[in-house]
C-alpha positions as CSV (number, residue, x, y, z in Angstrom):
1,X,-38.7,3.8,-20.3
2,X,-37.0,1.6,-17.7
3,X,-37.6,-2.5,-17.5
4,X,-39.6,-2.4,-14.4
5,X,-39.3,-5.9,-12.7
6,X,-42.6,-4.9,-11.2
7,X,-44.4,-5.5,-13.8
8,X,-45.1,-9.9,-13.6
9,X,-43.9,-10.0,-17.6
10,X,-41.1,-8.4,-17.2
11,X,-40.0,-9.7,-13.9
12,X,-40.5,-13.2,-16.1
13,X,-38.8,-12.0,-19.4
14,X,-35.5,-11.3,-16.9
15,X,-36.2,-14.6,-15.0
16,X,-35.6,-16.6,-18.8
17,X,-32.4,-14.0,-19.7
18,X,-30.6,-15.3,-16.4
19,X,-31.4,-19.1,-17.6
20,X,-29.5,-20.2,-20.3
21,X,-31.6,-22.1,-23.0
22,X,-30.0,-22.1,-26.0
23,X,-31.7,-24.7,-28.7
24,X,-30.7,-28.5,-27.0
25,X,-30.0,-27.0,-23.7
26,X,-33.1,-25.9,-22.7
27,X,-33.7,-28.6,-19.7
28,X,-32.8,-26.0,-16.7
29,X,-35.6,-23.3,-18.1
30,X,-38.0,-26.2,-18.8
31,X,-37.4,-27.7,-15.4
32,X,-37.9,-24.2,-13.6
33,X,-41.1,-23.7,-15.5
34,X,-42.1,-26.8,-13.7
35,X,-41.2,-25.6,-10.4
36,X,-43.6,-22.3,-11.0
37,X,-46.5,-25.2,-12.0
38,X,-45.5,-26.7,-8.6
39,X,-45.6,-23.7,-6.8
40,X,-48.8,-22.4,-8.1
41,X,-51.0,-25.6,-7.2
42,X,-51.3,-26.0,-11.4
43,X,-51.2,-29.5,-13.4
44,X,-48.6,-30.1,-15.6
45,X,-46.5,-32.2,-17.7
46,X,-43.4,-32.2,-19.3
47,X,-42.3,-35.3,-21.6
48,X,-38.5,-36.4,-22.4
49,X,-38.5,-33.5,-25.1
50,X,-38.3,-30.8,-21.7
51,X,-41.9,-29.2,-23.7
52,X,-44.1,-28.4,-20.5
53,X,-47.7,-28.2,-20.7
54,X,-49.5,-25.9,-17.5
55,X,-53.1,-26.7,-17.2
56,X,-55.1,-23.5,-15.7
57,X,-59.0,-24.2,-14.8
58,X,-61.4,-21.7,-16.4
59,X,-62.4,-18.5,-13.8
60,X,-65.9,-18.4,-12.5
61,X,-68.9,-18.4,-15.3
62,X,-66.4,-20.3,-18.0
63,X,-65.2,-23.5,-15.7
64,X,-67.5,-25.3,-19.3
65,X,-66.3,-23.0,-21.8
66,X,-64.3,-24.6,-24.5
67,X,-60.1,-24.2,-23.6
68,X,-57.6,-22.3,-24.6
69,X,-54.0,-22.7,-26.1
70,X,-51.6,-20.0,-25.3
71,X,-48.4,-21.4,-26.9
72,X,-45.0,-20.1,-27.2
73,X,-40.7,-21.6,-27.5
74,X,-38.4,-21.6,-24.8
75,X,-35.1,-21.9,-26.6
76,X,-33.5,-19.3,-28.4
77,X,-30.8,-18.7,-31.1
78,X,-27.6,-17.9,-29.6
79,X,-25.6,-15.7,-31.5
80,X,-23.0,-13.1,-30.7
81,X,-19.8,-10.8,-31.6
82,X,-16.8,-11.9,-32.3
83,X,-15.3,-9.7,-29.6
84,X,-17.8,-11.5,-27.1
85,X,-16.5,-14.0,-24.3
86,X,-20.3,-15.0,-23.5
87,X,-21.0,-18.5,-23.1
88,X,-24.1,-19.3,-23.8
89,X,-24.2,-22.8,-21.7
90,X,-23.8,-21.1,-18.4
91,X,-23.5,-17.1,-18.3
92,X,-26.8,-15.0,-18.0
93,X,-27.3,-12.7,-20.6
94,X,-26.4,-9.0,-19.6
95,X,-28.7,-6.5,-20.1
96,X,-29.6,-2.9,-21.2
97,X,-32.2,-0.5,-21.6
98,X,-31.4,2.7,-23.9
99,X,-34.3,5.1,-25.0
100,X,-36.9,2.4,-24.4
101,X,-34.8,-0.1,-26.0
102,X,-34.0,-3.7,-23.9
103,X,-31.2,-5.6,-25.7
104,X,-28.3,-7.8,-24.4
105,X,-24.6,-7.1,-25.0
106,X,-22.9,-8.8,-27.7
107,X,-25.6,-11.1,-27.5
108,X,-29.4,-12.4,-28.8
109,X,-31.5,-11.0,-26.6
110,X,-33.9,-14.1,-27.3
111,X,-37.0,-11.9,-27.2
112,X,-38.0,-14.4,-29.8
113,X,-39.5,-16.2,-28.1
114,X,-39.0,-15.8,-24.4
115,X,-41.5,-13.0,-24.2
116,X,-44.0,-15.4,-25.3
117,X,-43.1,-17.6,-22.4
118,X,-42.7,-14.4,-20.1
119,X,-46.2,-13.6,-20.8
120,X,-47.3,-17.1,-20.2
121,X,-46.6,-17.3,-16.7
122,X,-47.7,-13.6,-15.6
123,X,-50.8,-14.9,-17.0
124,X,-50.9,-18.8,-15.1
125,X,-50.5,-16.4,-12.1
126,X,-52.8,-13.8,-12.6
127,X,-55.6,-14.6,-9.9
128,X,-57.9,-11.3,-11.3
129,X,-57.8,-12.3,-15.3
130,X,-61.2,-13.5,-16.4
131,X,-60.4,-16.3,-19.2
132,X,-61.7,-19.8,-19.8
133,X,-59.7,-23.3,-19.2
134,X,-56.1,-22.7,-20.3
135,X,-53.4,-24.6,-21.8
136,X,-50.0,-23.3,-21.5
137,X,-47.7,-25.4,-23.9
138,X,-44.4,-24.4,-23.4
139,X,-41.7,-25.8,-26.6
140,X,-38.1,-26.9,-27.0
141,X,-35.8,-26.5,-30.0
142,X,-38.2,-24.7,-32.1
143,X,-35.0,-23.1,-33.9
144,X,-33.4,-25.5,-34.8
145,X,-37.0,-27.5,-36.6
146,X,-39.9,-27.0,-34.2
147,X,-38.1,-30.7,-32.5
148,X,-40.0,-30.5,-29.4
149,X,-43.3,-29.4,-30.9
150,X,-43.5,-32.4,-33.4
151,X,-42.8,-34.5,-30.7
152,X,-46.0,-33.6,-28.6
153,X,-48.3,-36.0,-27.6
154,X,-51.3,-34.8,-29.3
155,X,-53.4,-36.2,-26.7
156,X,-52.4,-34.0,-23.8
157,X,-54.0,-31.5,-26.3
158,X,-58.0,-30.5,-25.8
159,X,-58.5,-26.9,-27.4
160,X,-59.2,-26.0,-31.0
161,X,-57.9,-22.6,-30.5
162,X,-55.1,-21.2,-30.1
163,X,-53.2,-18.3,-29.4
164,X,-49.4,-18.3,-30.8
165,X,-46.4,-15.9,-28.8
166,X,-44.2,-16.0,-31.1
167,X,-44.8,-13.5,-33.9
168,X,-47.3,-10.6,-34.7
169,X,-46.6,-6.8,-33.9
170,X,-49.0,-5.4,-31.9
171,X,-51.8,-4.7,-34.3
172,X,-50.1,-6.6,-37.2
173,X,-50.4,-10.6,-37.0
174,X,-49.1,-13.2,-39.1
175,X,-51.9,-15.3,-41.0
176,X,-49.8,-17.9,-42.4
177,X,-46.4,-19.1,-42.0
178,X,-43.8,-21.1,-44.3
179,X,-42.8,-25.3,-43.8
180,X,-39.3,-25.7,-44.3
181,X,-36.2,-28.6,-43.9
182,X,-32.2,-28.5,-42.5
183,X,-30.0,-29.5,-45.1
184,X,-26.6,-30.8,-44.5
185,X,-23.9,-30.9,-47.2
186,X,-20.7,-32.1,-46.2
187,X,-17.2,-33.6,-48.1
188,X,-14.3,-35.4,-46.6
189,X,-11.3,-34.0,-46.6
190,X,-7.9,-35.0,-47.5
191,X,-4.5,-33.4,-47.1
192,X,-1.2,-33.1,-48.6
193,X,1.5,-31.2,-47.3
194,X,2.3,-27.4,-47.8
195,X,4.8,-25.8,-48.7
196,X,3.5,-22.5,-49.9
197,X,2.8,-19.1,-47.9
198,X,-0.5,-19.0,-46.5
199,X,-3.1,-16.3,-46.2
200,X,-6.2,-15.0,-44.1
201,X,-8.9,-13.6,-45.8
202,X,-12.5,-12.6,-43.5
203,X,-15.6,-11.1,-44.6
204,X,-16.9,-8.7,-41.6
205,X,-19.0,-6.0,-40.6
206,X,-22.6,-7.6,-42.4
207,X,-26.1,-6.8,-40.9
208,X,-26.9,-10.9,-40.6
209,X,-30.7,-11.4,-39.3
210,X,-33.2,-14.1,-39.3
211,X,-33.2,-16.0,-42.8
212,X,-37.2,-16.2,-42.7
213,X,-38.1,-12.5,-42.1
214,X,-34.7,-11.0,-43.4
215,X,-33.9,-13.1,-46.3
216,X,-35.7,-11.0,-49.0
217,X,-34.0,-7.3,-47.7
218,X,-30.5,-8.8,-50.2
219,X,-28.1,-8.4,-47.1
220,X,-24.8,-10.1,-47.8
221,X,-24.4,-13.6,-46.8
222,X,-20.6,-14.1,-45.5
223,X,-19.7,-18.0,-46.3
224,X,-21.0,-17.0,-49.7
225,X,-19.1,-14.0,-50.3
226,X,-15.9,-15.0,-48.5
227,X,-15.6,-18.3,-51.2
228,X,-17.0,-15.9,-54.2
229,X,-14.1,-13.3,-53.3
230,X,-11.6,-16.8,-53.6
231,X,-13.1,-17.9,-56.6
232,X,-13.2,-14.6,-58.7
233,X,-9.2,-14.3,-57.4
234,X,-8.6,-17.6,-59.0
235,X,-10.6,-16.9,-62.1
236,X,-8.4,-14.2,-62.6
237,X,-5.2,-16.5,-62.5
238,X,-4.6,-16.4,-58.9
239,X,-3.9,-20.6,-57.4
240,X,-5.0,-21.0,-53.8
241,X,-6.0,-24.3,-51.5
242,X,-7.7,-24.5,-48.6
243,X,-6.2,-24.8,-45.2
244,X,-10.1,-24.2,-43.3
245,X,-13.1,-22.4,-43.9
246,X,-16.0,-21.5,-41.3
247,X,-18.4,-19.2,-40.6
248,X,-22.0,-18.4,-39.2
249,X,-23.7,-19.8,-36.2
250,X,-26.6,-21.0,-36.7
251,X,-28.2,-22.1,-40.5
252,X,-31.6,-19.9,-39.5
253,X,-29.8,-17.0,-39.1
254,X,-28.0,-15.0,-42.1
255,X,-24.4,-15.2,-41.3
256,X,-22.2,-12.1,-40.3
257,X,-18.7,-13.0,-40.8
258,X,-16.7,-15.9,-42.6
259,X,-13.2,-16.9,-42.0
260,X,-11.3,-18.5,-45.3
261,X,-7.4,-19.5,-44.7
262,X,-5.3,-20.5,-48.2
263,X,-2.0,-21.5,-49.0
264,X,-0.6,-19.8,-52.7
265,X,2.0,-19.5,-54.8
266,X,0.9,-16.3,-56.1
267,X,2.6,-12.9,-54.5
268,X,0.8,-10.9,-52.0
269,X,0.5,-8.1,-54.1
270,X,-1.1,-10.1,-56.9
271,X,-3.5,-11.7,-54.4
272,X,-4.5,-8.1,-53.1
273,X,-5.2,-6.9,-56.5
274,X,-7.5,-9.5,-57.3
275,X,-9.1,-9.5,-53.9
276,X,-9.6,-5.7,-54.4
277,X,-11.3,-6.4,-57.9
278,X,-14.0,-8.4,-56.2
279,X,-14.4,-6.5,-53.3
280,X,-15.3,-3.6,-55.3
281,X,-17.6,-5.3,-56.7
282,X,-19.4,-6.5,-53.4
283,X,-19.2,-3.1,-52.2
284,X,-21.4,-1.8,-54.8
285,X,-23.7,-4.2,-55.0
286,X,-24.2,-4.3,-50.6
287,X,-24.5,-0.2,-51.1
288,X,-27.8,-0.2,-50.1
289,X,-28.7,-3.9,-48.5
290,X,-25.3,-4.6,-46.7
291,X,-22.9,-1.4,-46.4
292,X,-21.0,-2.1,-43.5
293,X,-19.4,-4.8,-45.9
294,X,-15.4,-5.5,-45.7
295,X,-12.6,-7.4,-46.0
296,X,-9.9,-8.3,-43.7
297,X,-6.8,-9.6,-45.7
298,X,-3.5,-10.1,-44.5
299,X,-0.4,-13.1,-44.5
300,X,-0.8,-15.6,-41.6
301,X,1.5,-18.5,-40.6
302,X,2.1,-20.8,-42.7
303,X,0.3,-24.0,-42.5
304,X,1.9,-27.6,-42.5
305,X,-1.0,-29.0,-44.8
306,X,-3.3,-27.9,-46.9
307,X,-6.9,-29.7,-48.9
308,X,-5.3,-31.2,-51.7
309,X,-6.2,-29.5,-54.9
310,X,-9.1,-31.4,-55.9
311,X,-11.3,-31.7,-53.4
312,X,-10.2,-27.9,-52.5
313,X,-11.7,-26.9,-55.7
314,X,-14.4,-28.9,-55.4
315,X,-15.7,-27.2,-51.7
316,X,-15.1,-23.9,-53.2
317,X,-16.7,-24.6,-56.5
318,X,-20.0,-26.3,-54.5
319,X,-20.5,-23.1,-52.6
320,X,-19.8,-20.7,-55.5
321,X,-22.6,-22.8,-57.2
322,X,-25.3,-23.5,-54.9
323,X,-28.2,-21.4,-54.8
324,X,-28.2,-19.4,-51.7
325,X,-31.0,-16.6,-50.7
326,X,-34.2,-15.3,-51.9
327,X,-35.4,-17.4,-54.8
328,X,-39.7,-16.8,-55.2
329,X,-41.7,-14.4,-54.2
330,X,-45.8,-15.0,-54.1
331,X,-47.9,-13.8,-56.7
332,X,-51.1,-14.6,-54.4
333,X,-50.0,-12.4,-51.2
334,X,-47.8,-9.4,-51.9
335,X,-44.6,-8.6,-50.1
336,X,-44.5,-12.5,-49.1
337,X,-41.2,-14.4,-50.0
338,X,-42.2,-17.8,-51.4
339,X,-39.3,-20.1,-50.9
340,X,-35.5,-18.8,-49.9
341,X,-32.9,-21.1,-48.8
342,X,-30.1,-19.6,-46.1
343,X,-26.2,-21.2,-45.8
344,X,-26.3,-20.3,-42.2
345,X,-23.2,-22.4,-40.9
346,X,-19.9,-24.1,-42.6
347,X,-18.9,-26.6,-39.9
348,X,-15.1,-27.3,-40.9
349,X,-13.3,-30.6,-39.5
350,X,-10.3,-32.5,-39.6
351,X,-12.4,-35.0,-41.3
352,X,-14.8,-33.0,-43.2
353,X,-16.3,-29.9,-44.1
354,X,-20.0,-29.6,-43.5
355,X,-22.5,-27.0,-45.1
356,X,-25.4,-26.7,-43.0
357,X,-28.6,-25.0,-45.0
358,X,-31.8,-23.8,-43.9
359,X,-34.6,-24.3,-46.2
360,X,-38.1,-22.5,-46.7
361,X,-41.1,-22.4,-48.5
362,X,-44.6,-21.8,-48.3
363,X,-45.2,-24.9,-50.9
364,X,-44.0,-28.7,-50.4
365,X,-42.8,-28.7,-53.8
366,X,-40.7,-25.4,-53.3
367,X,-38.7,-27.4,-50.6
368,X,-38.1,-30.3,-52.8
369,X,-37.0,-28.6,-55.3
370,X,-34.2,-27.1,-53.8
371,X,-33.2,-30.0,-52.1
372,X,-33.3,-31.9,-55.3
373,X,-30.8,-28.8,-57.0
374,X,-28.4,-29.1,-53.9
375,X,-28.4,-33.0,-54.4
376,X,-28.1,-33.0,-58.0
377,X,-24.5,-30.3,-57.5
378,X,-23.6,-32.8,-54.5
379,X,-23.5,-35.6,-57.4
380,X,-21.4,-34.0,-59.7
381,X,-19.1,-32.3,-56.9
382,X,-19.3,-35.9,-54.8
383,X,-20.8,-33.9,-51.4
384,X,-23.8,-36.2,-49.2
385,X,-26.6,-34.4,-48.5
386,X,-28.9,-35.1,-45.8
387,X,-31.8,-33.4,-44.9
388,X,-33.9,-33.5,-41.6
389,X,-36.5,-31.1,-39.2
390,X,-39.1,-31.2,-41.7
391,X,-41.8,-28.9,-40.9
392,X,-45.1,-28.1,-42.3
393,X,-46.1,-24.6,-43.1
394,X,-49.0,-23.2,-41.9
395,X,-52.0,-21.9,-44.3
396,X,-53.9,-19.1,-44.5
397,X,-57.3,-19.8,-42.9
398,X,-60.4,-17.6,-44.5
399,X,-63.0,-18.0,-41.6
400,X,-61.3,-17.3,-37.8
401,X,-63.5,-16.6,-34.5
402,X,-60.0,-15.9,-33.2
403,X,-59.1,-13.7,-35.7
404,X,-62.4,-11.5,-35.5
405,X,-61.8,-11.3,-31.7
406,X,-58.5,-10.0,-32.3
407,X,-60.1,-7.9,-34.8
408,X,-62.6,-6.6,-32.3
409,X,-60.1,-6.2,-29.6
410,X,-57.8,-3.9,-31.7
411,X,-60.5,-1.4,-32.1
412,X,-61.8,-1.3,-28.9
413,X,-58.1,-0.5,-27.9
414,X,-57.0,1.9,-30.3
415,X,-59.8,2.1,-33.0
416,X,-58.0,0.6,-35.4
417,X,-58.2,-2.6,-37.8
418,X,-55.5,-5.4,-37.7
419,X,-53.1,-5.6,-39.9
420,X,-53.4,-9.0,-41.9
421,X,-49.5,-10.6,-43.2
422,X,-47.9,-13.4,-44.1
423,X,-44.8,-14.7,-42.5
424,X,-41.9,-16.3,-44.9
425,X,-40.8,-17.8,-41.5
426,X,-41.7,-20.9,-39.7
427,X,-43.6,-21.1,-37.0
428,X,-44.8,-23.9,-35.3
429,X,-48.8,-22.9,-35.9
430,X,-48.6,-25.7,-38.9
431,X,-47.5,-28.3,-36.4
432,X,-50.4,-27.7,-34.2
433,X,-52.9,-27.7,-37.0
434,X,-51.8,-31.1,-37.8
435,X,-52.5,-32.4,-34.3
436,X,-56.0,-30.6,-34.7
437,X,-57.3,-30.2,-38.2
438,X,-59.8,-27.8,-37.6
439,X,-57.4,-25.6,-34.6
440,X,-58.0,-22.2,-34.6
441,X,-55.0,-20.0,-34.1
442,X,-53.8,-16.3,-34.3
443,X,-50.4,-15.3,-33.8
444,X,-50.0,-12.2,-31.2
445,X,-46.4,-11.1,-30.1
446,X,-44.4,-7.2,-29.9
447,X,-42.4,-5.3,-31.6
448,X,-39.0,-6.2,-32.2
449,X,-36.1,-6.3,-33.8
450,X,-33.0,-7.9,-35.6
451,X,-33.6,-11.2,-33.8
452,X,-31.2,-13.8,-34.4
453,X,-28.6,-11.4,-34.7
454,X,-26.9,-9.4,-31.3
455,X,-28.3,-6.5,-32.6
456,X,-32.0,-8.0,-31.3
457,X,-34.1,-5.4,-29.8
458,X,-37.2,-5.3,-27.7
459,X,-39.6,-2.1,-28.0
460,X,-40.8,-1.9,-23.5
461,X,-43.3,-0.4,-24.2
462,X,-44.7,-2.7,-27.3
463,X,-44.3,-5.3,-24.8
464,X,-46.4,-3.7,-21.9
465,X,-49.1,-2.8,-24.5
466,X,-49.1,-6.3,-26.1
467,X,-49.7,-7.7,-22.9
468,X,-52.8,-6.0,-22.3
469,X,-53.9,-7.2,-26.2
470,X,-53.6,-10.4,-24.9
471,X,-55.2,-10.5,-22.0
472,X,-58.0,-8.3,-23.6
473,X,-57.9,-10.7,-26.6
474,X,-58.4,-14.4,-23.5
475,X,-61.1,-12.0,-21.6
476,X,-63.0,-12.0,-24.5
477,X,-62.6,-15.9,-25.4
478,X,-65.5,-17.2,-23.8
């Protein structure tokens, strides 16, 4: 199947893939949605956030009925290979299609959740589709703490339903979604000078994927497994300082590789043997989560300066220590991850190093608790910790007119019933229930994969038939 530019959604989709809109720089994508509203004789608004509302007036026979939110995120995450030159401020993405298959090379494809905003505007200009009064609320920086959504005015908001873009599969939608925080951990640094050989050790060749819907399948997490390999080397007599250590992208997405350079004493070929220790290790446990596991390990140049010893032990003992990954499941909904937390970035500085977590839980109390475990090892290891993009989750609602119209939809389509799950990631449904306590919202969206990672896929022909459920699904919202 070919991406036919034909078709209004995906002529759209590709129309958002040649814009860059990372999170933060989503102004020129916000400011062309504008120009369509302009274009198309539509109201509109967009506030200093770059979030664009698109008011559309009912068709003929529901110009009274009660409106409708169709809402979905313009930015995406912006991830790639380390073999990749793409900037993500100013080149397109570049596509491909294989066996039905659209991705991006090297690259997110940022399917999530420009398709949601693709669909949006095929349907703003789709003259034929019955549907009642409609408003299109286009976000910013949902990825990095649904910023632009908790900044709405709740005002410009009318509806009590809602239709969400940015999850679902097809016949399988989301019913509840988890609230979480950002959590920064950083230290200062201070040097001394160095004297010793130095040494480059990188953790490569992981699966990554988003820390919400991912976090549970064990895959390797690389800033934790790159300062475990360091730590077991030195617990088996081995002395090493830091010089730097990065890794990841972004703190919602699991992270791929690492990056760890030390100064030592110690010979090569004790290093290696002690490296080769823990790898084995880490090999067996990846075996089935995380195969494509290794480690790159080799002399570098030697380095002027180096962390002095101990606040080099202390950044390496903080991230050997901190809770990191899947920590509850839910005894209420099976399958459902309860509360995980993600080190998705380690921001290193002249100044300081800086670890950036991503929190989650479908509880208030499972957020604090974690926060209040980083904080308490921050104390004793003299880290700050800040946290910040607090988000609520979004809870399961037993009674939805949307939900049976979905319901109803679904087996007029294909004679089947919907499947009914719960999301571990966050959404920004629980923000829009706060503006409107009694808001009635499903969560429709198509199949796809690996987001957040440059593996991310998008099923063309899951997206042509979930277009059709949706329009099916606003025909029927009278």
């Amino acid at each position: 199947m070919e991406f036919d530019l034909n078709k209004r959604h995906c002529y759209y989709f590709h129309k958002t893939t040649q814009i860059p809109h990372g999170s933060f720089n989503e102004k020129a994508l916000s400011d062309y949605i504008v120009e369509f509203a302009k274009e198309h004789g539509l109201r509109y608004v967009q506030d200093e956030m770059w979030n664009v509302i698109i008011y559309k007036d009912g068709t003929q026979g529901l110009e009274n009925s009660a409106p409708l939110i169709l809402q979905a995120h313009m930015d995406m995450v912006c991830e790639k290979n380390k073999d990749s030159d793409h900037d993500f401020k100013k080149d397109p993405l570049d596509l491909y299609v294989e066996d039905g298959i659209l991705r991006a090379r090297g690259t997110t494809l940022g399917a999530d959740d420009c398709t949601g905003v693709a669909y949006m505007l095929s349907i703003l200009e789709d003259k034929s589709l019955k549907h009642p009064p409609l408003e299109c609320i286009f976000t910013t920086m949902e990825e990095v703490g649904l910023i632009g959504a908790m900044k709405l005015d709740p005002s410009l908001i009318h509806s009590h339903r809602m239709i969400s873009l940015d999850g679902g599969g097809e016949i399988s939608t989301p019913i509840s979604t988890a609230g979480g925080c950002r959590c920064d951990i950083s230290k200062e640094l201070t040097w001394e000078e160095n004297s010793d050989p130095c040494y480059s050790l990188a953790i490569r060749g992981l699966l990554g994927g988003h820390s919400g819907g991912e976090i549970h399948k064990e895959k390797g997490n690389a800033n934790q497994l790159a300062i475990r390999i360091l730590k077991e080397m030195m617990l088996s007599g081995v002395e090493a300082q830091l010089v730097s250590y990065s890794g990841g992208l972004k703190e919602n997405a699991i992270p791929r590789e690492a990056d760890i350079i030390f100064s030592s004493p110690t010979s090569k070929e004790e290093l290696e043997k002690a490296l080769q220790v823990a790898q084995a290790a880490i090999k067996v446990e990846l075996e089935f989560s995380d195969n494509g596991f290794h480690v790159l390990f080799d002399a570098c140049d030697m380095a002027k300066k180096k962390v002095c010893k101990c606040v080099s032990d202390d950044i390496i003992d903080y991230a050997y220590l901190m809770p990191n990954g899947f920590q509850h499941r839910s005894m209420a909904i099976e399958g459902l991850t309860l509360t995980s937390l993600n080190l998705g970035v380690v921001e290193w500085c002249e100044e300081k190093v800086i670890f950036h977590v991503s929190i989650r839980s479908a509880i208030e109390s499972g957020i604090d608790n974690l926060v209040k475990i980083l904080s308490v090892l921050a104390s004793r290891l003299q880290f700050t910790v800040t946290t910040s993009s607090r988000y609520p989750a979004w809870n399961y609602n037993p009674v939805s007119a949307m939900r049976d119209t979905y319901a109803k939809v679904i087996r007029e389509m294909f004679d089947k019933d919907i499947v009914l799950t719960a999301a571990h990631g966050g959404t920004e449904c629980g923000v829009f229930v706060g503006f409107v306590n009694d808001m009635d919202i499903i969560s429709v969206g198509p199949n796809s994969k690996y987001i957040h990672t440059p593996d991310e896929e998008l099923d063309l022909e899951s997206f042509d038939r979930t277009y059709e459920i949706l329009c099916n699904i606003i025909a029927h919202c009278e």
